[in-house]
N, C-alpha and C positions, 0 to 999 in steps of 0.2 A: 500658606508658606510663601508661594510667589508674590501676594499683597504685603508680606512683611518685608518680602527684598527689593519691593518697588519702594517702600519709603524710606528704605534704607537708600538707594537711588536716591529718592529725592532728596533728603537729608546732605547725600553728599556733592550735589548740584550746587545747592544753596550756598554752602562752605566755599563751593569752587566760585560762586557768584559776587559772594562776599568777598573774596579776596582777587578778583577781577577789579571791583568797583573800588574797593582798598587802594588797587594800586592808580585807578585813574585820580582818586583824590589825592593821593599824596602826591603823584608825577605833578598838576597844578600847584597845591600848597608850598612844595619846594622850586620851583619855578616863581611864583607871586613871594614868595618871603626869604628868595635865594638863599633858598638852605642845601645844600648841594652833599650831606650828609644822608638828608630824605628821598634825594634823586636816587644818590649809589643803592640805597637799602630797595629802591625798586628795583634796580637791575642786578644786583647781587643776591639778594636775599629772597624777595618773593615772587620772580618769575622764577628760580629755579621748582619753588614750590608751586607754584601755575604749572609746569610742565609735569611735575609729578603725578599731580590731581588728576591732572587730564588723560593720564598713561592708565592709572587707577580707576576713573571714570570710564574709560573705554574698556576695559578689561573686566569691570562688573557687568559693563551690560551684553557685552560676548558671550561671557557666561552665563548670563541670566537666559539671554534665548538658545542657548545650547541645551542647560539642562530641562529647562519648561517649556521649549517652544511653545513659546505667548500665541494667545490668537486675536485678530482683532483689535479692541481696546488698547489691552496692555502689551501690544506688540506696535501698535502706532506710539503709545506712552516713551517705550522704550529705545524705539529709533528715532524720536524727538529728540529728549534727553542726550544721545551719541551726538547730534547736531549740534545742539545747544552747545555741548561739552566743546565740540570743534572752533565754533562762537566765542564762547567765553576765551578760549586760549586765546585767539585772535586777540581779543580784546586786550590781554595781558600782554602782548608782542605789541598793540597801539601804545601802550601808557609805556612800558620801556623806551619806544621809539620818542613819547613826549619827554620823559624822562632826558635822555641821548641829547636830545634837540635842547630844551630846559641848561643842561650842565655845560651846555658850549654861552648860553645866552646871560646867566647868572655873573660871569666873569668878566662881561662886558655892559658900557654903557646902557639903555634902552633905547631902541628905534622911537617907543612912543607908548603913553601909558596904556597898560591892558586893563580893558575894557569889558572889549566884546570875547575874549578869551574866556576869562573867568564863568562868564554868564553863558557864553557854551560849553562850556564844560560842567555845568549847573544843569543846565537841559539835559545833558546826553549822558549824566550818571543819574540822572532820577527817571529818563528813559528804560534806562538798564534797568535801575532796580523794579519801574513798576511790567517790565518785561518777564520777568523771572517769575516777581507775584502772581502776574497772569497767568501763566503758564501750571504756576504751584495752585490755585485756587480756581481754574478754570478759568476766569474772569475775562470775557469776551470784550466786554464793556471797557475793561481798565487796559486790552488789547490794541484796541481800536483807538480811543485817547493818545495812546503812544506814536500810532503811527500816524495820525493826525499831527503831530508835535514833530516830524523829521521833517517836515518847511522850515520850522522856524531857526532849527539849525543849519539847513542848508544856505538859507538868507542871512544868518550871521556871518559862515564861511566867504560867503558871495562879499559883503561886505567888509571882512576884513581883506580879502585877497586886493580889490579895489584902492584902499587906503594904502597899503604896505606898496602897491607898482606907485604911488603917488610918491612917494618916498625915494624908492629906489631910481626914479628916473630923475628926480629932481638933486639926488645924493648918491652915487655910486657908493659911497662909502658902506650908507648900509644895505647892501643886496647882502651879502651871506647871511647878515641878523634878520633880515625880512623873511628872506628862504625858509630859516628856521620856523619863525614864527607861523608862516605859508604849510610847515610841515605839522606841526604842534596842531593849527585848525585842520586841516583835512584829516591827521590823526581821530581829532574829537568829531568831525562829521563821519568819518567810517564806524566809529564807535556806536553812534545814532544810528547808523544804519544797520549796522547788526544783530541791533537791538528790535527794530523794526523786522528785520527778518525772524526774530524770536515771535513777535508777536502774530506776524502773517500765519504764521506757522501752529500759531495756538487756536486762529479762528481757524486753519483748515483742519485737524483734528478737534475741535470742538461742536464746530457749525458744521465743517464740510465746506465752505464756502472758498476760494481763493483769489485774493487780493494782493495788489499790486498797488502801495501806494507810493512809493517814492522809485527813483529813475533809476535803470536797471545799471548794473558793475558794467565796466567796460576791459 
């Protein structure tokens, strides 16, 4: 019985994962194709549902170690998953925030073609997704790979921040469009890194082991 409410759990992880990673693609795609229709539909329509899930996801797994008190296994399983769930919402308050930033930037000019946006945003939603499969399928392996891959998004952020003050100093004009965009990548590097705290988190309930690879919250 309790093995059947645990994949019911995970079942509704995945849904809440999917529609995390849903909204980090669209907040992008409406941003790069200034569709500002796709922006609102993130901020109106599917964070209300991220906030739902997560209320739901929290309340299954209360319940779950109330009536079975888990031991073990499926009690580390289960205060994962509460994590994750915390995660994931995060994640959905990032892509609103790209979204937000996105719908002021779409009305205006371009500071300068995006580039290294897109391409981090490319990393750190296939971070997420191979974060979640780890976690669903154990997979230490495809854990480890991810958090290996939060440099290479830190190095894209490091280098858009770089370009964008080359801009602003030389153009007052565009600081608040730079800002934006300064917000949009730290959005998509926090995103990386949540994701990397998903996987940290798979190898210490898998292995046992704990690792630390990217640079601690401030």
């Amino acid at each position: 019985m309790l093995e059947e409410k645990l994949n019911e759990l995970k079942k509704k992880l995945v849904e809440e994962a999917g529609l995390a990673e849903g909204m980090v693609k669209k907040s992008i795609e409406g941003l790069i194709e200034k569709r500002e229709e796709i922006l609102e539909k993130v901020v109106k329509e599917y964070e209300p549902k991220m906030n739902e899930l997560e209320i739901e996801l929290d309340e299954l797994c209360t319940n779950l170690i109330a009536l079975y008190q888990p031991e073990a296994g499926n009690l580390r399983t289960i205060l994962m998953i509460l994590k994750m769930n915390n995660d994931l919402e995060r994640i959905g308050d990032l892509a609103v925030n790209i979204s937000e930033s996105a719908l002021y930037l779409v009305e205006r000019p371009p500071v300068k073609p995006l580039i290294d946006i897109p391409r981090m945003a490319q990393e750190s939603i296939s971070m997420l997704k191979n974060a979640v499969n780890s976690f669903i399928n154990k997979d230490t392996k495809l854990a480890k790979s991810v958090c290996e891959k939060d440099t290479i998004v830190d190095n894209l952020k490091d280098q858009i921040l770089r370009e964008l003050i080359t801009y602003m100093s030389s153009d007052a004009s565009t600081i608040e469009r730079s800002l934006h965009l300064i917000r949009i990548s730290r959005s998509l590097e926090r995103i990386a890194d949540l994701s990397t705290n998903i996987c940290e988190d798979v190898i210490f309930i898998t292995e046992g082991k704990v690792i630390k690879h990217h640079k601690d919250e401030n």
